[in-house]
C-alpha positions as CSV (number, residue, x, y, z in Angstrom):
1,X,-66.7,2.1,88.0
2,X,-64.8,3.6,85.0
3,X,-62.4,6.0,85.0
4,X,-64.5,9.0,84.1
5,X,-66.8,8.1,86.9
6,X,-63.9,7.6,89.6
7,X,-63.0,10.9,88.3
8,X,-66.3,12.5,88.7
9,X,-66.6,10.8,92.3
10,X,-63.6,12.1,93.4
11,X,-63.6,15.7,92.5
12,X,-67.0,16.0,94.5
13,X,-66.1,14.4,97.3
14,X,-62.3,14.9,97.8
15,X,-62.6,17.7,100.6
16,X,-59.3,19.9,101.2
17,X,-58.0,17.9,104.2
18,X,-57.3,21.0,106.0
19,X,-60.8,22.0,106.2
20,X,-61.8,19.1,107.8
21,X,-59.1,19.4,110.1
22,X,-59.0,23.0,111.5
23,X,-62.8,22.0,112.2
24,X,-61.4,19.8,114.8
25,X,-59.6,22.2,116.5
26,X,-59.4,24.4,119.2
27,X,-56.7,26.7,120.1
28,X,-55.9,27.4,123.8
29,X,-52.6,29.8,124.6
30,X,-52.1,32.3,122.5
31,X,-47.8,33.2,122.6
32,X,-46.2,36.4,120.8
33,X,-43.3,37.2,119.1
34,X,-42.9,41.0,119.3
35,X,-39.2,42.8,118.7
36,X,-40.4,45.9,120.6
37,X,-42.3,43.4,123.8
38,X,-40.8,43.2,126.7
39,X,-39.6,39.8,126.1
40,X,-41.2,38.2,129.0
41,X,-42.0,34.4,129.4
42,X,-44.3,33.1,128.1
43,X,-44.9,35.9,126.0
44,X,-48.9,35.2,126.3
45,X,-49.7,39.2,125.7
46,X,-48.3,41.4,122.6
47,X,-46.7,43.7,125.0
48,X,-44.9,40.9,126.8
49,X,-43.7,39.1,123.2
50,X,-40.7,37.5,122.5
51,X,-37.4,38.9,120.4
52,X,-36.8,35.6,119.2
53,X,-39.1,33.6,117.4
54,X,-38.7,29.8,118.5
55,X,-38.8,31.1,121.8
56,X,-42.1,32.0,121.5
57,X,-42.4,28.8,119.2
58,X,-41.1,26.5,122.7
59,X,-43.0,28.1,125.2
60,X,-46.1,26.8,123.3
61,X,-47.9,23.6,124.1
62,X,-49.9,21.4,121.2
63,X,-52.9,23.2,120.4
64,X,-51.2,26.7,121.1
65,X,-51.1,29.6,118.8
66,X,-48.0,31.4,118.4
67,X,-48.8,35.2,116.6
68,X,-45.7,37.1,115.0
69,X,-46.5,40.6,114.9
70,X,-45.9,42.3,111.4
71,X,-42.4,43.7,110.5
72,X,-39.3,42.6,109.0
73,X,-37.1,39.4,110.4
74,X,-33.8,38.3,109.6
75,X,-33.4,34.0,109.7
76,X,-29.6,32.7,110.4
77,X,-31.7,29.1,112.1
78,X,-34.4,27.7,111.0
79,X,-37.8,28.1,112.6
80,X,-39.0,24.6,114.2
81,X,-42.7,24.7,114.3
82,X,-43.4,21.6,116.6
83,X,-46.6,20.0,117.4
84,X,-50.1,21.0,116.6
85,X,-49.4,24.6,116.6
86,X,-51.0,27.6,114.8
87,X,-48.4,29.5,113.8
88,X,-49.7,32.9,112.4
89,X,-48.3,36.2,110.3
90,X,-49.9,39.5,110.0
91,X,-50.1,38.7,106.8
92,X,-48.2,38.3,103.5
93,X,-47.7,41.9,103.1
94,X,-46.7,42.9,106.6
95,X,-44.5,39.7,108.0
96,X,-41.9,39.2,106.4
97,X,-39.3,36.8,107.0
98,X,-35.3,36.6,105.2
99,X,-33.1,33.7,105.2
100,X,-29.5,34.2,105.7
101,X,-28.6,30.9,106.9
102,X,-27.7,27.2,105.3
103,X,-30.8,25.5,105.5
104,X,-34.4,26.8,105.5
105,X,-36.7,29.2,107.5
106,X,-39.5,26.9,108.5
107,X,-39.1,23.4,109.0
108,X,-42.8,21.9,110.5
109,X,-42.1,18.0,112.2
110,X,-45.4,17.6,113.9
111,X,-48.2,14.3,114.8
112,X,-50.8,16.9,115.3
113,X,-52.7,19.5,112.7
114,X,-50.4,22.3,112.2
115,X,-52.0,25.6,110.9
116,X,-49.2,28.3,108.9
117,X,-50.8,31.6,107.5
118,X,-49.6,34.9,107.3
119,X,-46.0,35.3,106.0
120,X,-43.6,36.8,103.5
121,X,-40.5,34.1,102.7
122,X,-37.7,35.2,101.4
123,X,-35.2,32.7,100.6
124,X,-32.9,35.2,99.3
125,X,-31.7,33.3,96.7
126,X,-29.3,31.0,98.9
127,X,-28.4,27.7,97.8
128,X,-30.6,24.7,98.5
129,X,-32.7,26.6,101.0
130,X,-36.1,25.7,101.5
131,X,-39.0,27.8,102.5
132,X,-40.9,25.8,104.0
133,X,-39.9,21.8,104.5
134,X,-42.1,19.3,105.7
135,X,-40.7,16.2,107.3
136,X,-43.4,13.1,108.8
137,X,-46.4,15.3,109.2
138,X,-48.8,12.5,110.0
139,X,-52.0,14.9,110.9
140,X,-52.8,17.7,108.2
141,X,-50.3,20.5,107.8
142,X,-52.4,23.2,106.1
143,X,-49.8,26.7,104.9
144,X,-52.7,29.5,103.9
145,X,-52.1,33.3,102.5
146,X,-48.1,33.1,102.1
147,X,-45.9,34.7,100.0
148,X,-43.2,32.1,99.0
149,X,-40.1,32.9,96.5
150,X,-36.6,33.1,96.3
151,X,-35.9,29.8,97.4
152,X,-34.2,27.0,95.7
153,X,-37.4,25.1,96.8
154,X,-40.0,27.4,97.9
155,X,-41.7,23.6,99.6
156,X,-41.1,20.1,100.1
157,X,-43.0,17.9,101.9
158,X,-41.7,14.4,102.6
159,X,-44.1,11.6,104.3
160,X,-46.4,14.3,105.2
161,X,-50.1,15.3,104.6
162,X,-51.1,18.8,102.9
163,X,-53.2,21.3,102.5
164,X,-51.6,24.4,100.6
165,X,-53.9,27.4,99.6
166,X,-54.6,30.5,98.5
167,X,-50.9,31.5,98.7
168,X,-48.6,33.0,96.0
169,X,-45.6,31.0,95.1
170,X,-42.5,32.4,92.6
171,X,-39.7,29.2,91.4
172,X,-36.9,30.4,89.8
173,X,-35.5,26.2,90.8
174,X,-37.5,23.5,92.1
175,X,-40.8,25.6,93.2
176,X,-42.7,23.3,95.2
177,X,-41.4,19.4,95.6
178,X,-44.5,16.5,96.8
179,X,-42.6,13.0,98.0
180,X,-44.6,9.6,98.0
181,X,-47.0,8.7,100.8
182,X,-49.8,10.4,102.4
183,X,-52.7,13.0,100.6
184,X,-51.6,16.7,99.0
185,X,-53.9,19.4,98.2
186,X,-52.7,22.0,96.2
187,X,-55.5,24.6,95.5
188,X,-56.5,28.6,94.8
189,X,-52.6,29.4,94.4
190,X,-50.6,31.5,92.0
191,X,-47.6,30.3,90.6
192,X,-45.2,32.7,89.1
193,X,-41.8,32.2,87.6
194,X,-39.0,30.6,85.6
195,X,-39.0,26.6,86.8
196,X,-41.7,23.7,87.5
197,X,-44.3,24.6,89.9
198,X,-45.2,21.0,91.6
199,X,-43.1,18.1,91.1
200,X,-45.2,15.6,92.4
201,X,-44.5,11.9,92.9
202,X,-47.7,11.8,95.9
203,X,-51.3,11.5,95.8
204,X,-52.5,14.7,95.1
205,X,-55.1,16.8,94.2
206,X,-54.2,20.0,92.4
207,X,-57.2,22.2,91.4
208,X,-58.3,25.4,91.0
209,X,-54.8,27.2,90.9
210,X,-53.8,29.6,88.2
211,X,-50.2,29.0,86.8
212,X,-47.8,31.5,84.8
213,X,-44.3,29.7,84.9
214,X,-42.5,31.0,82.1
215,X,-39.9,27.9,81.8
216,X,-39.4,25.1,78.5
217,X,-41.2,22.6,80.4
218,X,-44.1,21.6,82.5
219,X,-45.6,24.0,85.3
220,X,-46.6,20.3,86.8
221,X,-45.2,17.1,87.2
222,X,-46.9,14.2,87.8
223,X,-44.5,11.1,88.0
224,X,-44.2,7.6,89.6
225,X,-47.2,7.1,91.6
226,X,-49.8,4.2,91.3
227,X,-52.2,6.7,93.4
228,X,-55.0,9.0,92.0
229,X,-53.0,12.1,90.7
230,X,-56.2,14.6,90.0
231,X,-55.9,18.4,88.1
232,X,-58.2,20.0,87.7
233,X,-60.2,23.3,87.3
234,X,-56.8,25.1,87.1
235,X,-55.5,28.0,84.5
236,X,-52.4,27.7,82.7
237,X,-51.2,31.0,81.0
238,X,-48.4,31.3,79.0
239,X,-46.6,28.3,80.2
240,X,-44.0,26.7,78.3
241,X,-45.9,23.3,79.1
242,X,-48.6,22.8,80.9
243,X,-48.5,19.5,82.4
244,X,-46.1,16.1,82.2
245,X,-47.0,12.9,83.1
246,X,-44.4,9.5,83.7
247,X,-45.6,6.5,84.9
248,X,-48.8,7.4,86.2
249,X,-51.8,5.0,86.2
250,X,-54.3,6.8,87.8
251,X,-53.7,10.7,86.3
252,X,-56.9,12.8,85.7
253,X,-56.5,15.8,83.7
254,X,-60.1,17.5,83.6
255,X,-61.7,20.7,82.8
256,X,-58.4,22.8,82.6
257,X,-57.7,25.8,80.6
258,X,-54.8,26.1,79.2
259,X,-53.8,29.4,76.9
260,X,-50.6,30.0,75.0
261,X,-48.2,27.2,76.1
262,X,-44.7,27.5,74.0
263,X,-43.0,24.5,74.2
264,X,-42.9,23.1,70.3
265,X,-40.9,19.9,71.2
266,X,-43.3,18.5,73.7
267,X,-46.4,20.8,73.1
268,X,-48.9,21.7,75.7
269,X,-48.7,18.4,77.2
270,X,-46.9,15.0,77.9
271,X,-47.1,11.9,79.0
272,X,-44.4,9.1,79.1
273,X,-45.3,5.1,80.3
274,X,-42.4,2.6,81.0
275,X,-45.3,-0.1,82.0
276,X,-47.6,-1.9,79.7
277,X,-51.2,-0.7,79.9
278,X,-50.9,2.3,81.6
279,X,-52.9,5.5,81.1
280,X,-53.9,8.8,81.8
281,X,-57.4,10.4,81.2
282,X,-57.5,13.8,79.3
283,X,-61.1,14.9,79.9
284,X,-62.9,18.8,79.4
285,X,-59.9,20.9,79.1
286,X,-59.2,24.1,76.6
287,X,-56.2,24.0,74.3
288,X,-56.1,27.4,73.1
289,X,-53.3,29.1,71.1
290,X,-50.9,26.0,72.4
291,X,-47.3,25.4,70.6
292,X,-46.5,21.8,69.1
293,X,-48.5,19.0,69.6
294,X,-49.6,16.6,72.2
295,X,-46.8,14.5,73.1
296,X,-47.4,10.5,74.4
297,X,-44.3,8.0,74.8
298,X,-45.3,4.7,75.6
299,X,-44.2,0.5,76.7
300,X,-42.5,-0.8,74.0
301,X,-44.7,-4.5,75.3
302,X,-48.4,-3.3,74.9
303,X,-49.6,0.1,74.0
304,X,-50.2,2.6,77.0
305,X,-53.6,4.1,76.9
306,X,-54.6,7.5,76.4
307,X,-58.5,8.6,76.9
308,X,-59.0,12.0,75.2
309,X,-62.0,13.2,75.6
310,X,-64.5,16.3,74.8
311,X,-61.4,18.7,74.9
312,X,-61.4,21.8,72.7
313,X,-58.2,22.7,70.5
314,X,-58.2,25.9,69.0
315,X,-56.6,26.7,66.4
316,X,-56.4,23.1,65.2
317,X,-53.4,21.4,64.9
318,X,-52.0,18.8,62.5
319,X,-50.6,16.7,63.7
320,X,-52.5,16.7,67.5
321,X,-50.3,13.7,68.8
322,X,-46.7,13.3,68.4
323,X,-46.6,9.2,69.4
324,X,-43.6,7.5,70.2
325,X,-43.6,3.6,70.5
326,X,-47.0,2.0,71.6
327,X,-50.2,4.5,72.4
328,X,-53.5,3.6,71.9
329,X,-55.5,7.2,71.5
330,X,-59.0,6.5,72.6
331,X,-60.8,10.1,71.8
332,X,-64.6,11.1,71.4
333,X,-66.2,14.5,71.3
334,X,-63.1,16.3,70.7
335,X,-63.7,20.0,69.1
336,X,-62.0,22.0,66.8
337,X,-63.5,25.9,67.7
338,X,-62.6,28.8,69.0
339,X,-64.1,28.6,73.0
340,X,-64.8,32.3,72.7
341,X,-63.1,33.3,76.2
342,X,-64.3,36.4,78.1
343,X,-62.0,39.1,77.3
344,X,-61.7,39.9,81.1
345,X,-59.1,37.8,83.7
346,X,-62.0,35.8,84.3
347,X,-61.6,33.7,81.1
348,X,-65.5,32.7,81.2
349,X,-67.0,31.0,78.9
350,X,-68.7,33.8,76.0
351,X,-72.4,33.1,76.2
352,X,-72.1,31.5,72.5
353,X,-69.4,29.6,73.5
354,X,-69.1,25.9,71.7
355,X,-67.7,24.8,75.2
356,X,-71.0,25.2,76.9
357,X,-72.6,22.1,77.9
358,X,-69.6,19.8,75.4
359,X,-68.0,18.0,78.3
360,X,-68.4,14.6,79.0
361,X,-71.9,13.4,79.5
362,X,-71.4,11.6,82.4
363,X,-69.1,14.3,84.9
364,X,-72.0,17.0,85.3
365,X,-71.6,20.8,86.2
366,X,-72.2,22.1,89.7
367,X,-75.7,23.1,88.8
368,X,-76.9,19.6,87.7
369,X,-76.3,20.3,83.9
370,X,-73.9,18.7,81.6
371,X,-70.4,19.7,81.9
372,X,-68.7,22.6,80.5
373,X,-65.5,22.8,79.0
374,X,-62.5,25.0,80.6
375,X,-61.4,25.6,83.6
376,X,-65.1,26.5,85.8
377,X,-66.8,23.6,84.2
378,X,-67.3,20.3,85.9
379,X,-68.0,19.4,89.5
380,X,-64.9,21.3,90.6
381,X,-66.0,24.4,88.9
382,X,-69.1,27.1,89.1
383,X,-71.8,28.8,88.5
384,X,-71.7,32.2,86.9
385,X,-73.9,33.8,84.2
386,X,-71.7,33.2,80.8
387,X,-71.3,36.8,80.0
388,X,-72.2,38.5,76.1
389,X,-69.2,40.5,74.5
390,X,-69.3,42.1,71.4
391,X,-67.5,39.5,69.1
392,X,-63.4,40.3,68.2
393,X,-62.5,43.0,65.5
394,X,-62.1,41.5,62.2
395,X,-59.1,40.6,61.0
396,X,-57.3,42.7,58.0
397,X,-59.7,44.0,55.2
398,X,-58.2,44.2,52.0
399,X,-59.5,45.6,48.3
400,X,-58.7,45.6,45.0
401,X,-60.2,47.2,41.9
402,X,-61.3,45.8,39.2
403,X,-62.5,48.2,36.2
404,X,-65.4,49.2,37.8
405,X,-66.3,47.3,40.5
406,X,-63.8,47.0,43.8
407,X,-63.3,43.5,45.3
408,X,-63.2,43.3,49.2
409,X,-61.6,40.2,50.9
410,X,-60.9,39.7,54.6
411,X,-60.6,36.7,56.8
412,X,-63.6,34.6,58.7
413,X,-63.8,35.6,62.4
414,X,-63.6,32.4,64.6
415,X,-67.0,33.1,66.9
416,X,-69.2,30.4,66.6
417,X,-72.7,32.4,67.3
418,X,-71.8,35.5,63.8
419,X,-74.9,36.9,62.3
420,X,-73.5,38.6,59.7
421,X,-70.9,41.3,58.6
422,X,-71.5,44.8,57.9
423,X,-69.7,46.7,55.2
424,X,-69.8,50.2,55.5
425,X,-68.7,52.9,52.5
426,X,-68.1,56.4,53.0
427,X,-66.3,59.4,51.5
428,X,-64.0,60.5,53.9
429,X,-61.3,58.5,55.6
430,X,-61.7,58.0,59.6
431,X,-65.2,58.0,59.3
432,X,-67.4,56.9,61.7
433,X,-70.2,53.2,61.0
434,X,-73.7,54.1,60.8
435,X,-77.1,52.9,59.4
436,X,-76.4,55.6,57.1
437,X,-73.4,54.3,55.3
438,X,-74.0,50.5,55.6
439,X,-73.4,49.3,52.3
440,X,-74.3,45.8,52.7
441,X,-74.5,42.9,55.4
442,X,-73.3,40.0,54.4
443,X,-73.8,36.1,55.7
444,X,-71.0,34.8,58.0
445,X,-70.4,31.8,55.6
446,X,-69.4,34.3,53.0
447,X,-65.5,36.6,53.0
448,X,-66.0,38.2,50.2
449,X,-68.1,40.5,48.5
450,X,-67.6,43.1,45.1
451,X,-69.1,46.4,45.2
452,X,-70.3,48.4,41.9
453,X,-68.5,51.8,41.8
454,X,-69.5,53.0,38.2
455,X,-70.0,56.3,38.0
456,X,-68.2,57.5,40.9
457,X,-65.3,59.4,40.5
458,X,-64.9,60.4,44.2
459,X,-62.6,58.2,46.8
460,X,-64.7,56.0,48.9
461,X,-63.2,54.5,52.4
462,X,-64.3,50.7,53.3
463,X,-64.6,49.2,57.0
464,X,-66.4,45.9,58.2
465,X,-67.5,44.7,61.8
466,X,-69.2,41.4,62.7
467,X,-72.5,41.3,64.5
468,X,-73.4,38.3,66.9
469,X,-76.5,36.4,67.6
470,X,-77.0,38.6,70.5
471,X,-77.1,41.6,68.4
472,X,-73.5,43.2,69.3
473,X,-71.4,44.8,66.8
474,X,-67.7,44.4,66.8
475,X,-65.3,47.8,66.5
476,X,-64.5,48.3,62.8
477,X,-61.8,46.9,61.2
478,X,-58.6,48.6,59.6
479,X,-59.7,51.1,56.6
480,X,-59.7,50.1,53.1
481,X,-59.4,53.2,50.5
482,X,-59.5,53.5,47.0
483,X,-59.3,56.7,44.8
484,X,-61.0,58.2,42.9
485,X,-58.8,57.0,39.9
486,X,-59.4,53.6,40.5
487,X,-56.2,53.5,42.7
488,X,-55.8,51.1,45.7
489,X,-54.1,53.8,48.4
490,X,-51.6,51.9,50.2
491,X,-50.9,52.8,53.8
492,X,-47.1,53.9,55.1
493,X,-45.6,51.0,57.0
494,X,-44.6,53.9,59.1
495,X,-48.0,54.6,59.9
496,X,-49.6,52.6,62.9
497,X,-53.4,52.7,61.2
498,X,-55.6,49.2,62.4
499,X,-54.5,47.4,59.8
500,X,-50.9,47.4,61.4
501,X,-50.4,45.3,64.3
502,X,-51.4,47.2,67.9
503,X,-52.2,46.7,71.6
504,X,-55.9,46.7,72.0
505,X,-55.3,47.2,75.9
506,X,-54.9,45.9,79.5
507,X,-57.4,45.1,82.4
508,X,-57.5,45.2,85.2
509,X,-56.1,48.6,85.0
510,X,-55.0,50.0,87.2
511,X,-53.8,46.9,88.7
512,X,-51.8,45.4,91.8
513,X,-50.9,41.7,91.5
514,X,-51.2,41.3,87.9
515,X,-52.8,43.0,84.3
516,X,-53.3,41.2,81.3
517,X,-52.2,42.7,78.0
518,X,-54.2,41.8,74.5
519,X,-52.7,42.6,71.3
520,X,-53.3,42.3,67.7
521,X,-51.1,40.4,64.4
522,X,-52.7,41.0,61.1
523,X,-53.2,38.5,59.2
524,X,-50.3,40.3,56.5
525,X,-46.5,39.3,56.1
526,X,-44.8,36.4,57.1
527,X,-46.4,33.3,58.9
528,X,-45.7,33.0,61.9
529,X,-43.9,36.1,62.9
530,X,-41.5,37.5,65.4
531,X,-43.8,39.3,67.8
532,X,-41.6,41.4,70.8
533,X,-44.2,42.9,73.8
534,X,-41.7,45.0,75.9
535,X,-42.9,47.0,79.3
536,X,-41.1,50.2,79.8
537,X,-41.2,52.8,82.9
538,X,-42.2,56.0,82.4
539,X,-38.2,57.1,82.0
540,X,-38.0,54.0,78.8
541,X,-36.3,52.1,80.6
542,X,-36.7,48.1,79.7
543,X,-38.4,46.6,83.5
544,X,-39.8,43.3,81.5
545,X,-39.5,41.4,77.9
546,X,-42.9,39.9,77.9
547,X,-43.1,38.0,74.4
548,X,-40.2,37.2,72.2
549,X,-41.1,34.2,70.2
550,X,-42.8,33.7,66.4
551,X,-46.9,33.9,66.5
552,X,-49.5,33.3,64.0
553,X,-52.1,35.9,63.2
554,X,-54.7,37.1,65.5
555,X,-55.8,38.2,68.7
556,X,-53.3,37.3,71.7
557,X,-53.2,37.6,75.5
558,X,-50.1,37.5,78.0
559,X,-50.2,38.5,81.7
560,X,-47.6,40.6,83.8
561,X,-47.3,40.3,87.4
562,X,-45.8,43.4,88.0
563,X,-41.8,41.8,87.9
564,X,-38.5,42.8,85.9
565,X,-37.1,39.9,84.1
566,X,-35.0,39.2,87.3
567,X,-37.8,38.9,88.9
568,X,-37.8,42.0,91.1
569,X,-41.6,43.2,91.5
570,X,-41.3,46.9,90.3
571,X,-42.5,50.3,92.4
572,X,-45.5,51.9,91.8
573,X,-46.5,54.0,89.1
574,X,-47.1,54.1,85.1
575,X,-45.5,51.9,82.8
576,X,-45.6,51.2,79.1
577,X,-46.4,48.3,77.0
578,X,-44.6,48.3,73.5
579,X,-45.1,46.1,70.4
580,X,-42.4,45.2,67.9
581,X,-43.6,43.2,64.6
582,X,-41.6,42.8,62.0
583,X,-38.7,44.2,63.6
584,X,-40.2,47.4,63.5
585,X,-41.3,48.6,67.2
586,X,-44.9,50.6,66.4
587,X,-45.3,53.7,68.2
588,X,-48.4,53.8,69.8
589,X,-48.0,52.1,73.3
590,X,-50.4,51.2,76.2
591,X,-50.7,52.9,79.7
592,X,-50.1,50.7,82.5
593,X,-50.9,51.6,86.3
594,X,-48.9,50.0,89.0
595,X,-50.8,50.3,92.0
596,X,-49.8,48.6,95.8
């Protein structure tokens, strides 16, 4: 079986082990923990619910359920979940539970499944405290819907068996630590914050996450481990790198999308082999708007392998690889195209989309068909109807006259399924496309085109879209004007027109956990360029520096997750989103609704 086909095998059939577990169980007593119960043993009824927590936790037997009602709880001891408990929160946004002592606030040492769901944990920032810490969990440990941050590691797990999910983890240290031995599942979380999200050294599986770790290096770690070490079907946004790899024979990097990684030295991704004939599998991902290149250290004996396959890289890079020592590339069906995202947080594939049906030929989409790029491609991914959007606004239009005739230039859009382009010529300035004043439609392979003005004497205003295959017209780009003297009018720098660099706008908006913000760099000026994206509160106060770092032209997206840059999540309300280009901050802003 080759590797693409152990890949392929696994991803279908690797179940998370906590699924098949809670399946198996039953819960018989349920216990309370209740500050205003009556504080009766053994707390069996809400109204009878213990004060203390691992009271309620030691009155239980294996296969109990212990419920903490919602409200706020102060930790000088850790909470000792024992064995084969359910241990259960109202919920992340109504149990919440602050560290003030030395260690951590649960530690789970249990031979039986273990269920945790439900909490807030706050390590409050104390030194080498540990939100949650696993220690010889030989029977699934599965932690569901928790909020996890402020911890110097928000999890460890040591000798134990995972299932982590749908929970929202912030690192500002360690984040969340896997030790060798025994299966990890790491799926449908967020991870937020300034360090690595999972340094693994386990078997793991880590799919279907979305990560936004604003640190210099990798959001994951892979490292040490002869075991399968599968990702997959996850989102990177904005990371400084996306993944590392050391010393890993059996790492499977598929059908990922990863967006605006900023780690020049290392680039979006790296890999480093001590051994002779190692290798990692690269296989369906998205490269898009990545810094630096693809970076692969191998044995100095006999080259380490790398097999990079059917991945999209947009815009291209040269070099791709940066290799040091011994690395033998092995790539096929690699693309160089835009993937023409969806322009919501979805990040679908565009129904033109190059990345449709481009993935390897032998790992096959859940509908039958032949895999698709990205992140919902593959066996891990799904089905959804690949939505049509109008295609992006043309980049800057310029013109120049020429006796009697004006030249128009502007640069190609990067859609793979353009029609045409429509000029459009009118009178008056801020006027308004139409069949009316189409002045010519031009063929997508073509950027130019020269119109005849001899005999006019009156000042005529340029725009251009784009039409797709599907018909849809893009908004019009920045407006061209030329007087009637034959002038070119140039545009005060002072002036935000289109042409100038602007916030096209945010969705979801309102929003609670998170909004992503698209903006605009002309293709004009330097290349790259310092871009700033600052959020303000409605007083203009600074709450977040979003982007501070040099970009090249064109359409961009980051995300906010509603934090200052200390990482304290702000109140509700309006906030503003500010652009700075050039070192000159533009004055039009964007609206941004908080809402809890």
């Amino acid at each position: 079986m080759t590797r693409v086909n152990r890949l392929r095998l696994a991803a279908v059939t690797m179940v998370p082990i906590g699924v098949l577990a809670c399946a198996l169980c039953t819960y018989a007593d349920t216990h309370w923990v209740n500050p205003a119960g009556s504080n009766e043993p053994p707390y069996t009824t809400y109204a009878t619910g213990a004060h203390n927590i691992q009271d309620a936790i030691d009155a239980a037997s294996g296969g109990d359920t212990v419920r903490v009602a919602a409200g706020s709880y102060d930790l000088d001891t850790t909470v000792i979940v024992w064995d084969s408990l359910a241990f259960i929160g109202a919920g992340m946004d109504s149990t919440f539970f602050f560290w003030n002592g030395p260690e951590g606030l649960i530690m789970v040492h249990t031979y039986g499944y273990t269920y945790i769901t439900g909490f807030d944990l706050n390590g409050n920032d104390v030194e080498y405290v540990r939100g949650v810490n696993l220690y010889s969990a030989k029977q699934p440990v599965e932690i569901a819907k928790c909020r996890i941050h402020d911890c110097e590691w928000e999890l460890s797990a040591y000798w134990s068996i995972l299932d982590m999910h749908d929970c929202e983890v912030t690192s500002e240290h360690f984040g969340v630590r896997l030790s060798p031995y025994q299966l990890k599942s790491i799926h449908h979380n967020t991870f937020y914050g300034w360090a690595k999200a999972i340094y693994c050294w386990s078997e793991c599986e880590i799919f279907n996450n979305v990560f936004h770790v604003l640190y210099d290096y990798s959001a994951v770690s892979l490292v040490d481990n002869p075991d399968e070490m599968l990702v997959h079907n996850n989102l990177f946004l904005e990371c400084g790198e996306s993944i590392f790899v050391r010393n890993s024979d059996q790492a499977y990097i598929c059908n990922n999308t990863i967006i605006g990684t900023t780690n020049e030295q290392f680039g979006p991704m790296d890999a480093a082999f001590n051994d002779p004939g190692q290798a990692i599998s690269i296989i369906n991902n998205i490269f898009l708007d990545c810094e630096g290149a693809i970076t692969m250290a191998g044995a100095e004996q006999s080259p380490a392998i790398c097999h990079f396959h059917y991945n999209c890289i947009w815009p291209p890079r040269d070099p791709l690889f940066v290799i040091y020592d011994l690395v033998d590339i092995d790539s096929s069906g690699v693309i160089f195209a835009d993937p023409m995202l969806s322009s919501d947080s979805n990040f679908y594939l565009q129904a033109g989309s190059p990345c449709i049906n481009s993935g390897d030929p032998t790992i096959l989409d859940v509908d039958g068909s032949r895999s698709d790029m990205g992140m919902h491609g593959g066996p891990g991914g799904i089905t959804y109807f690949y939505p049509e959007e109008a295609p992006a606004r043309p980049d800057t239009l310029i013109g120049q006259p020429s006796g009697d005739t004006v030249e128009l230039a502007w640069s190609p859009s990067s859609e793979s399924d353009l029609a045409e382009y429509r000029l459009y010529r009118d009178t008056y300035s801020g006027f308004t496309p139409h069949a009316g004043n189409l002045l010519a439609a031009v063929n997508p392979e073509d950027t130019t085109y020269v119109d005849s003005i001899e005999g006019l004497e009156w000042d005529l205003y340029y725009v251009l879209t784009v039409i797709n295959t599907a018909g849809l017209e893009s908004s019009p780009s920045n407006e061209v004007a030329v007087l009637g003297t034959g002038i070119l009018e140039e545009e005060e720098p002072t002036d935000p027109l289109p042409r100038t660099p602007y916030i096209v706008g945010n969705y979801p908006n309102p929003f609670n956990a998170s909004t992503i913000i698209e903006y605009y760099i002309p293709d004009v000026g330097a290349r790259p360029t310092l871009v700033q994206l600052v959020i303000y509160d409605a007083m203009g106060r600074k709450a977040s520096a979003l982007v501070n770092r040099k970009l090249y032209p064109g359409k961009h997206r980051v995300s906010w997750d509603g934090r200052t840059d200390s990482g304290d999540v702000v109140a509700s309300g309006v906030y503003f989103a500010r652009l700075n280009v050039w070192g000159y901050e533009f004055k039009s802003s964007v609206k941004l609704v908080m809402q809890k």
